[in-house]
Structure formats: structure tokens, C-alpha cells
C-alpha positions as CSV (number, residue, x, y, z in Angstrom):
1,X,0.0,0.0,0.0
2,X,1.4,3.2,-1.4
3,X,1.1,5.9,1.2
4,X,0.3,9.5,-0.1
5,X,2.2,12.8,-0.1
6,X,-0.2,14.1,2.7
7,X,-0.2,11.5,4.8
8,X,3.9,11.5,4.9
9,X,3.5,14.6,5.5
10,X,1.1,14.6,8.1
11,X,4.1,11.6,10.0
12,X,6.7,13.9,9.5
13,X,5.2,16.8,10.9
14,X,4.1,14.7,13.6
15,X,7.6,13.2,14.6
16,X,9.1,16.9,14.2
17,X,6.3,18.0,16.7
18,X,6.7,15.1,18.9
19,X,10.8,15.8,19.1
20,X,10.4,20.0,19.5
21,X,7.8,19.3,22.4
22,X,10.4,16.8,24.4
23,X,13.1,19.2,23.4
24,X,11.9,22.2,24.7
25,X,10.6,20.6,28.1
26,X,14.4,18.9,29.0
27,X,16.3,21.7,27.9
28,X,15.3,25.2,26.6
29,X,12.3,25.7,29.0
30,X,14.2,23.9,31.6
31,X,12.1,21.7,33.3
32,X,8.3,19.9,32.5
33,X,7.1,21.8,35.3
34,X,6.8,25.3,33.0
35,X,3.4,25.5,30.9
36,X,5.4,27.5,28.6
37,X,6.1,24.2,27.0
38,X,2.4,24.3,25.8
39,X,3.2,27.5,24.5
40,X,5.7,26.4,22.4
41,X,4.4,23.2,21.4
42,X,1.0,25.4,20.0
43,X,3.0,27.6,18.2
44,X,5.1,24.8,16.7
45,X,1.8,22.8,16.1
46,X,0.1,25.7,14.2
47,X,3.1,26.3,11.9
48,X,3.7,22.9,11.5
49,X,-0.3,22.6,10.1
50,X,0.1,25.8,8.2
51,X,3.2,24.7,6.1
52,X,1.8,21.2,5.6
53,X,-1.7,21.8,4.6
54,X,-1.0,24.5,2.3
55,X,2.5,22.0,0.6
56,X,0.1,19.1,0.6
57,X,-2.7,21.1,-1.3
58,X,-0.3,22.5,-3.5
59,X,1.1,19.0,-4.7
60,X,-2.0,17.9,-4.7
61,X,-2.8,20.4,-7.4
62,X,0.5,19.6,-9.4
63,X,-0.4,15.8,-9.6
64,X,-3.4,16.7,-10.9
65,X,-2.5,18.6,-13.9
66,X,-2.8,21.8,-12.5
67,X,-5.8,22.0,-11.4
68,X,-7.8,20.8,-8.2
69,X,-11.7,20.7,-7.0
70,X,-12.3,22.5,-3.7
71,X,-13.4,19.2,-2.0
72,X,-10.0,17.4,-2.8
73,X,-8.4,20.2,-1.4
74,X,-10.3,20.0,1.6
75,X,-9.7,16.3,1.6
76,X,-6.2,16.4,1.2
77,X,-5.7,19.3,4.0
78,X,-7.9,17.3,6.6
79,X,-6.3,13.9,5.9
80,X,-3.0,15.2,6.6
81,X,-4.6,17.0,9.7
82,X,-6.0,13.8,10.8
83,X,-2.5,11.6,11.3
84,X,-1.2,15.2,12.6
85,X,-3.4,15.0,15.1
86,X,-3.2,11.3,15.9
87,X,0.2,11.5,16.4
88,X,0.1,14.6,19.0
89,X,-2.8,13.1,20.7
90,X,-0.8,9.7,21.1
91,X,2.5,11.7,22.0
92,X,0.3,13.9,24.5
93,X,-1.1,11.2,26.6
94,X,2.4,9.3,26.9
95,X,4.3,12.4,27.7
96,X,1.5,13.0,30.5
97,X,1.3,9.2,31.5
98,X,5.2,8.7,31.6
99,X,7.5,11.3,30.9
100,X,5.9,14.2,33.2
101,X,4.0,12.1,35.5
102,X,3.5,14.3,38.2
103,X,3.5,17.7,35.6
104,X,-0.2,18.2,35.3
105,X,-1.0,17.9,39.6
106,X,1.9,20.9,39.6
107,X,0.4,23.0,37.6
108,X,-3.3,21.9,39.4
109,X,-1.4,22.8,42.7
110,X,0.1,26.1,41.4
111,X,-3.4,27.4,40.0
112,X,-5.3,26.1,43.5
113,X,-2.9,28.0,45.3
114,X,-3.3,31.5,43.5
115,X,-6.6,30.9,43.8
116,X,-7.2,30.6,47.3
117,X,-4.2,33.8,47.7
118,X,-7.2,35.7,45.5
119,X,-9.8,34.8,47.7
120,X,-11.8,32.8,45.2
121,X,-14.4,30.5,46.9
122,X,-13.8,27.0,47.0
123,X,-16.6,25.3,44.8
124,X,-15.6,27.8,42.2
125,X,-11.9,26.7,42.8
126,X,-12.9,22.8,42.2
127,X,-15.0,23.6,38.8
128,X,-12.3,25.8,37.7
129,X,-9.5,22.9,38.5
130,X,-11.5,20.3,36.7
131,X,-11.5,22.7,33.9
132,X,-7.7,23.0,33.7
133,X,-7.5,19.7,34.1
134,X,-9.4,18.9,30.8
135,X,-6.7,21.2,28.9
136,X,-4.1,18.8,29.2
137,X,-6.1,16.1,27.6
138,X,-5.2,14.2,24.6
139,X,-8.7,14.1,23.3
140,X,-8.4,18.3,23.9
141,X,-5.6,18.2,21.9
142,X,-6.6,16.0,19.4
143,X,-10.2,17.6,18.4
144,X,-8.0,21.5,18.8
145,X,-5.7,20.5,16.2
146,X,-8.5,18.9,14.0
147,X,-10.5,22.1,14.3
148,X,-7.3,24.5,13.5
149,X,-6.9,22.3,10.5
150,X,-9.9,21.7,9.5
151,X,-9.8,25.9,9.3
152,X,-6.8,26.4,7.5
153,X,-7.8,23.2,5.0
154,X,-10.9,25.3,3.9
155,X,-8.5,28.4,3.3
156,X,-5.8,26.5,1.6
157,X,-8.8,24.6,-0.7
158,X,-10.2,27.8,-1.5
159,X,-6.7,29.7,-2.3
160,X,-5.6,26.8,-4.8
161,X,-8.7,25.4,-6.3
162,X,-8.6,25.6,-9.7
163,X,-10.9,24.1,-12.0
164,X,-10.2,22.5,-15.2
165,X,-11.3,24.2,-18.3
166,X,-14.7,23.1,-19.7
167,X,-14.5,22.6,-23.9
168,X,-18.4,23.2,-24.9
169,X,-19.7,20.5,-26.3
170,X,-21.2,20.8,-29.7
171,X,-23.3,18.3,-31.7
172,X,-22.2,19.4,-35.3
């Protein structure tokens, strides 16, 4: 089975973003316990999508003569947004489940504790935990990176669709 261009593209990215977010947590952000690794691994995730979707649409074009339908454009963005996303949402839970084990109740303790400093009551401070809890998710990440894609497919469809030059037909 002959894989596409898009979904290479979507593993590549994914290893890339897999190796920049363990990166930055051992060594420029020094430490798991700093949610600017989040930061980073967003900002990485979002260029990542950007360049891929809109290369994968654009070859996608080129195989086809020059000229592509808005729904394989969409098709092609969203299928390499799919194993994107797979692979961050895999990468998310094991980096949770055994790399930073204990980085997720830090961050829960840090945000408990400014909220109490603040005053806030605590029923508000247990919805609001279960809340930030949720964001380190791997279904969270999976269905944010899908919807960011799924975005910037329907922009990249609609800046390269092309259609393919009608010849009237005539019966003489």
C-alpha cells in the first residue's frame, strides 16, 4: 500500500512536533514543570499545520494537472490534519502518562494556590481545576488540532482550487 504525499507529510510533521515538544521541556524551557512548553508546542503545532496543509494542497494540485476541486483540497488538507493530530494526541497522553507524570497535579497545585491567595471560593476553585485539568487532555488536543486544521484546509482549498477548463460541447 502506497502511502500518499499528505499523509507523509502529516508523520513527519508529527515526529518533528513530537521531538520539538520533548526538546523544549528537557532543555530550553528547563524543566516539565513550566506551561510554557504548551506555548511552544502550540505555536510549533500551528506552523507545522500551516506549512503542511497548504504543501500538501499544492502537490496535490500539481499531480493533478494543475488543477484541483475544492473538496480534494479539503480532503487532502484534513487527511494530513488527521495523522497530525493522531500523532500529537498519542504523543500527548504518553508524555502525560510517563514522561511528566507528576506535571499536570503541579500545575493543578500552582493554580489552587493563586486561587485561594485571591480569595476565590472554593466550589468555584474545584469547577475551575476540573476545567484546567481537561486542557491537558489528549482528546483536547486531538479535536484542537483537527478544528485548527480543519480551518486552515478550507482556506488553503479555497486559495488553490482551480478548475479544469470546460470545452463546450457541440453536436455538429
Amino acid at each position: 500500500m502506497k502511502l500518499s504525499l499528505n499523509v507523509k507529510l502529516g508523520i513527519v510533521a508529527g515526529i518533528l512536533n513530537c521531538i520539538a515538544w520533548y526538546i523544549f521541556s528537557k532543555t530550553v524551557i528547563n524543566g516539565y514543570y513550566n506551561i510554557a512548553v504548551d506555548q511552544y508546542r502550540y505555536y510549533v503545532t500551528l506552523l507545522l499545520l500551516l506549512l503542511g496543509i497548504f504543501i500538501s494542497v499544492y502537490y496535490e494540485r500539481k499531480k493533478l494537472g494543475g488543477y484541483i476541486h475544492f473538496k480534494e483540497g479539503l480532503k487532502t488538507g484534513f487527511l494530513y490534519t488527521l495523522v497530525l493530530a493522531l500523532f500529537l494526541g498519542v504523543f500527548n497522553f504518553l508524555y502525560y502518562k510517563f514522561i511528566a507524570v507528576d506535571a499536570v497535579e503541579h500545575f493543578l497545585n500552582d493554580a489552587r494556590n493563586t486561587m485561594k491567595e485571591g480569595k476565590v471560593k472554593d466550589e468555584d476553585i474545584g469547577k475551575s481545576l476540573a476545567v484546567l485539568k481537561d486542557y491537558f487532555g489528549s482528546f483536547r488536543m486531538f479535536m484542537s488540532t483537527v478544528i485548527m486544521g480543519v480551518i486552515l484546509s478550507l482556506l488553503s482549498a479555497a486559495i488553490f482550487r482551480r478548475k479544469n477548463p470546460v470545452i463546450p460541447f457541440s453536436e455538429n
